[in-house]
Residue, then its C-alpha position, 0 to 999 in steps of 0.5 A: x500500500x503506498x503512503x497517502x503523502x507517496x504518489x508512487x512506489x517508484x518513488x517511495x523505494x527512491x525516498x528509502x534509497x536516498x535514506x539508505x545513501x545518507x546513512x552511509x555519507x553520515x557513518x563515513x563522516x564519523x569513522x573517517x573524520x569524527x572517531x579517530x580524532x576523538x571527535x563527537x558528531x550529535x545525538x545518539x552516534x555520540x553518546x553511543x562513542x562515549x559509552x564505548x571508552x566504559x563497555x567494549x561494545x561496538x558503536x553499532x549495537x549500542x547505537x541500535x540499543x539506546x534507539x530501541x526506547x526511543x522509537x517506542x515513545x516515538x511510535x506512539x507520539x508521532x507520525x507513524x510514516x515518519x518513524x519508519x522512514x526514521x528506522x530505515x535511516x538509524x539501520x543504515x547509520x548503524x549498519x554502515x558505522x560497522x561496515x566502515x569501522x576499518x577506515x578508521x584512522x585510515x587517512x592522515x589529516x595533519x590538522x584537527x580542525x580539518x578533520x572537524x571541517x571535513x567530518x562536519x561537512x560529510x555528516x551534514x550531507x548525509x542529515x540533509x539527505x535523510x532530513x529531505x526524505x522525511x525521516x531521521x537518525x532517530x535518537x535526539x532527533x525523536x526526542x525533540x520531537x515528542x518534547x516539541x509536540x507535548x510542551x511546544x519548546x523548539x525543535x532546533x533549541x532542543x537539540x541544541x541543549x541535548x548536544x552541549x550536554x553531551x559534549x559537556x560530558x566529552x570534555x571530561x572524558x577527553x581533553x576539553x579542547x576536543x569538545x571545541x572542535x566537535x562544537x565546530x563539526x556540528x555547527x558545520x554539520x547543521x549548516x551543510x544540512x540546512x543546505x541539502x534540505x533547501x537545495x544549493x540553487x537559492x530560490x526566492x519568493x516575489x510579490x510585487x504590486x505595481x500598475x504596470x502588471x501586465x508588462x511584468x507578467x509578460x516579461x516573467x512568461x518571456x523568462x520561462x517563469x511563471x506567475x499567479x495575479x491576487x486580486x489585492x485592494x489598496x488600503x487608503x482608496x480601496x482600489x483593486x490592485x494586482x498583486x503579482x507572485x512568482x519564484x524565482x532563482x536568486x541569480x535572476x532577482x537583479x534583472x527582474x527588479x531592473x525591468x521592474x523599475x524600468x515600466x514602473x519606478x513607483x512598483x513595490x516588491x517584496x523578496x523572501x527566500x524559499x526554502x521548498x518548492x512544490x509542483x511547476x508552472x505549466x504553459x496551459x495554466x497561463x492565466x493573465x489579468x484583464x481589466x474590468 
């Protein structure tokens, strides 16, 4: 049965493909980069390597056990689709972190800071991949989660919080300064993640309000870009005013705003970036505004 949010199985065994793809950029980053260097990523895969200077169990298991809990409160708090998917990505993770235990202290990096640059850069492509599919580590990523949804603190505060500590008890199992460098690995991390999810062409939303429209949504049809009319009212005279939304790659928004400003020096425009875009415009659904 295909999920409701799936149009396809096609595209579902994709989605766990790109999952499966992450778990190994995010295993490599930790046993090429973060494992040799004494080096923390975040969440569960970093408890799991602390845990592994008091018990002679392999990060693997221990990942896959301190998961097993955290997946039952997950199951009954949260999206059921989003949890499978999520199972899919902490099996990889943890299956990958065995299957490239031998790369470990495999290249020689002369300097730390590049091994927290490098291990932050390879572990925030593999989040990004997963996070873009809909699913997760598990782990903290749960957590934060059913703490979000049962007293409404913020995700990405949460997460956050459960990283320092865990780096706060690092820096006392460790030398402190290999804490330092694992702040560095993560925030890089979280940075390249954000990244992948929102897609490396920067895309912006424009609403722009100018009598001149018609000019413009010619003008945006001529870039192959497409356009939707609101039908807006002026606050002072209450004259109906066109509203013009469209997307548009970052690289274009300088030209459009000098042909904006070209045909109507007095139009007003308004630019958001855009983290996520849905569907696209079709020539057959070209609608243009005609005045009453």
């Amino acid at each position: 049965m295909i999920l409701k949010d799936i149009p396809s199985l096609r595209l579902y065994l994709l989605r766990m493909i790109n999952i499966i793809i992450g778990g190994l950029i995010y295993a490599l980053g930790f046993n090429v980069f973060f494992i040799p260097n004494d080096f923390l990523g975040g969440g569960v895969g970093g408890i799991a390597f602390i845990l592994t200077h008091f018990f002679d169990i392999t990060p693997a298991i221990l990942i896959v056990i301190i998961n097993i809990p955290i997946f039952i409160m997950g199951y009954r708090n949260l999206d059921k689709h989003f949890i499978i998917s999520s199972l899919v990505g902490m099996t990889s993770f943890s299956f990958f972190i065995h299957l490239t235990s031998g790369l470990v202290g495999c290249l020689y990096i002369p300097h730390e800071i590049l091994a927290a640059v490098y291990g932050g850069l390879f572990t925030g492509v593999g989040l990004g991949i997963v996070f873009k599919n809909r699913a997760s580590f598990g782990g903290t990523d749960i957590i934060s989660a059913v703490i979000k949804r049962k007293i409404s603190i913020n995700l990405g505060t949460t997460l956050f919080l459960i990283n320092v500590v865990i780096v706060g008890f690092a820096s006392i199992i460790f030398e402190p300064y290999k804490g330092m460098y694992s702040l560095i690995g993560m925030f890089i991390s979280s940075g390249v993640a954000e990244k992948v999810i929102a897609g490396f062409e920067n895309r912006l939303s424009v609403m722009i309000v100018s009598t001149e429209h018609e000019e413009i949504v010619e003008y945006l049809h001529s870039q192959n870009r497409g356009a939707t009319l609101l039908h807006g009212e002026g606050s002072y005279y209450r004259d109906p005013t066109p509203v013009i939304y469209t997307v548009i790659p970052a690289i274009r928004l300088a030209k459009l705003k000098d042909f904006i400003y070209s045909v109507d020096m007095n139009s007003f425009v308004s630019v958001t970036s855009t983290t996520e875009i849905m569907g696209h415009w079709n020539q057959r659904h070209r609608r243009v505004y005609q005045k009453d």
